[in-house]
N, C-alpha and C positions, 0 to 999 in steps of 0.2 A: 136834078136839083131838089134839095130838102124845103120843104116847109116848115118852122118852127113855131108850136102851137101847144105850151108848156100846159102841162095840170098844173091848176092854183093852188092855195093852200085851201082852198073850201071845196075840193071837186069831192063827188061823194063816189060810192059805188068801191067794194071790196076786189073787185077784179072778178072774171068767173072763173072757179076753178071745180073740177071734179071734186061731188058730197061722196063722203060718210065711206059707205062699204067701196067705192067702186075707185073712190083716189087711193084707199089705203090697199085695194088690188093692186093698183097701176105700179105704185111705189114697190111692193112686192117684185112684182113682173119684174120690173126694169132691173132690180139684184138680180134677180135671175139671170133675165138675158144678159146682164154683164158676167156671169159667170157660163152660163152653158154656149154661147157664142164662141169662148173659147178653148171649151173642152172637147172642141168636134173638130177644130184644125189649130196648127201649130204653121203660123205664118212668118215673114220676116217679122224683125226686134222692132216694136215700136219706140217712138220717142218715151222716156221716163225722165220724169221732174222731182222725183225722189217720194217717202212715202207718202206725206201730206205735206202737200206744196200749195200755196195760196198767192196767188199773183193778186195781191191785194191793190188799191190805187194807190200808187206811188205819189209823192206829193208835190210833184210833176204835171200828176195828170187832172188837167181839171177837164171833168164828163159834161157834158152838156145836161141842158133840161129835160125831163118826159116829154114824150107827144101823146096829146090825148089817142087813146083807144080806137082804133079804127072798128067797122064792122065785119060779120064774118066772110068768108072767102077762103076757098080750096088752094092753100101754097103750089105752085106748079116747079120752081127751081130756086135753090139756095148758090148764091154767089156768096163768098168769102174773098175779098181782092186780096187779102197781105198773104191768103195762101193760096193765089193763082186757083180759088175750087170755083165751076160751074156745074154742080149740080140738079141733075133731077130728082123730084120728090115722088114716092110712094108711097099711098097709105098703107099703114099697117095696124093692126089692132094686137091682143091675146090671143094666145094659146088656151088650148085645152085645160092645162095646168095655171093658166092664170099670166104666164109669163109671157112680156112683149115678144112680139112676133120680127124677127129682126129683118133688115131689107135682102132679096132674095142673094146666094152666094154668087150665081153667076152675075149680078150684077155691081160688083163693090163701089162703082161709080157712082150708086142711088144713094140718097141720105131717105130716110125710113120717118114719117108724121106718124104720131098718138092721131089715127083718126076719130077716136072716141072721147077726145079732147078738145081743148081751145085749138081754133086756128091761129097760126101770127099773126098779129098786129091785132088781135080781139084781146076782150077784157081778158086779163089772168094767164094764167103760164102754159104756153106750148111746149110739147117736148119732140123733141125730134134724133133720131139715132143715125149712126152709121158706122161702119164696120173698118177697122185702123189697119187690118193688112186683111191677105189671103194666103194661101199657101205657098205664092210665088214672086208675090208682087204688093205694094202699100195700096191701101184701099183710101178711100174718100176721105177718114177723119185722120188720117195716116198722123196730120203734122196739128193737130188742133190744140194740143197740148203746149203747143209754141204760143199759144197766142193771147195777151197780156192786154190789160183794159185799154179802154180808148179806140180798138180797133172793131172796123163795122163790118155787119152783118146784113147781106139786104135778102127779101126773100122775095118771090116773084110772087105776084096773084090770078087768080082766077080773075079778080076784077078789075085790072090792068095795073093797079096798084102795086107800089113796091113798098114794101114796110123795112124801115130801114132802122138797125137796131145796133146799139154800142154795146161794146162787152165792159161789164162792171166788174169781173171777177173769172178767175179760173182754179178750179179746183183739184188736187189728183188725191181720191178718197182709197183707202186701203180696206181692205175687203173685211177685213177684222176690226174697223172699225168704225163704219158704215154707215151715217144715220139718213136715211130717206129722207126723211122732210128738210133738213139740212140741206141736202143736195138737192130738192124740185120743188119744195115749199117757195110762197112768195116771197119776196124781198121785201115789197113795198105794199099795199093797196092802192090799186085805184088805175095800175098801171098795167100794159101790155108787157108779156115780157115771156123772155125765149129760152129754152135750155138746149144746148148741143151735149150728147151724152158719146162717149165710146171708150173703150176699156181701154187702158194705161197700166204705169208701175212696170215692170219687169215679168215676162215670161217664166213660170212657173214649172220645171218641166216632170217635178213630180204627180204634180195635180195636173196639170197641161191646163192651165191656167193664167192669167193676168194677175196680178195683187190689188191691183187696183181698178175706179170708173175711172175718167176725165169727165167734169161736168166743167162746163163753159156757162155763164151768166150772163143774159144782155138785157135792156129793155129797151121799147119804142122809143124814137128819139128824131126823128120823119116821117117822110112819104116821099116819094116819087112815082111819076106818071113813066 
């Protein structure tokens, strides 16, 4: 069960997000790993939404309020109910080269935390990855690309907490025309709020490449025990 516990119009406080040298690494990284992810295996066809596709709010859908910010705490599993995902989390940080470190191959079931980052449901944007196929079989973010505002996000916690998050927006960004802060900058201030990343667009099989990310937008909007 949700609790509903809106930020006012006076709430103060920017969100925390990764300063200066080490968010403009991060944003880095994550191009990367959207590119080198998939120049090391050639997996089934994931879903494509065309080149830039924005599942904007339909006027349809009316989003619920923010929920104030929760405190920090180690995501333990990401549930996605409209795509049947139960998820385990693992941290992952940078590479040598600067670039995110993605969840290990033999495990495509994991979804992958910025553990150098916000946690969910803390101030400012978490990011979290997972890998759309393998070379045999659809991996964790396989169908993410399907999934259109209004539908929830909950993430399990370390402190029994469940941060429970609506998707405001879906993206499918082309690799040529890319803008980082775009795709993990904040939305809003003041709010908790989540990014699911995994590569999209159409299989490339010259570059043995993806064209595009999938970036998914949500923000706090509960709790659950």
């Amino acid at each position: 069960m949700s609790d509903q516990d809106p930020i006012g119009q006076g709430s103060s406080g920017t969100g925390r997000l990764l300063a200066g040298v080490a968010w403009v690494a991060l944003l880095l990284g994550l191009w990367l790993w959207g590119r080198e992810v998939t120049d090391v295996r050639h997996g089934v066809s994931a879903p494509t939404t065309g080149d830039m596709a924005a599942a904007g709010r339909p006027p349809d859908v009316k989003l619920p309020p923010a929920h104030r910010p929760l405190g920090e705490a180690l995501p333990q599993r990401v549930d996605i109910p409209g795509l049947g995902v139960q998820a385990p989390v693992v941290a992952r940080g940078l590479d040598a080269r600067g670039a995110l470190d993605p969840p290990p191959y033999d495990q495509p079931g994991a979804v992958g935390w910025y553990a150098g980052g916000v946690a969910p449901g803390a101030p400012g944007t978490a990011l979290m990855v997972g890998h759309v196929d393998t070379d045999t079989r659809p991996a964790v973010f396989y169908k993410v690309s399907a999934m259109r505002p209004g539908q929830t996000i909950r993430v399990i916690r370390a402190d029994a907490k469940v941060a429970e998050f609506t998707v405001e927006s879906v993206q499918v960004l082309t690799r040529d025309r890319f803008d980082a802060h775009q795709a993990y900058g904040p939305r809003e201030s003041g709010r908790a709020e989540l990014r699911l990343v995994t590569c999209g667009g159409s299989f490339d099989r010259t570059t043995r490449s993806y064209t595009a990310n999938v970036v998914v937008s949500a923000y706090l909007t509960g709790t659950g025990l």
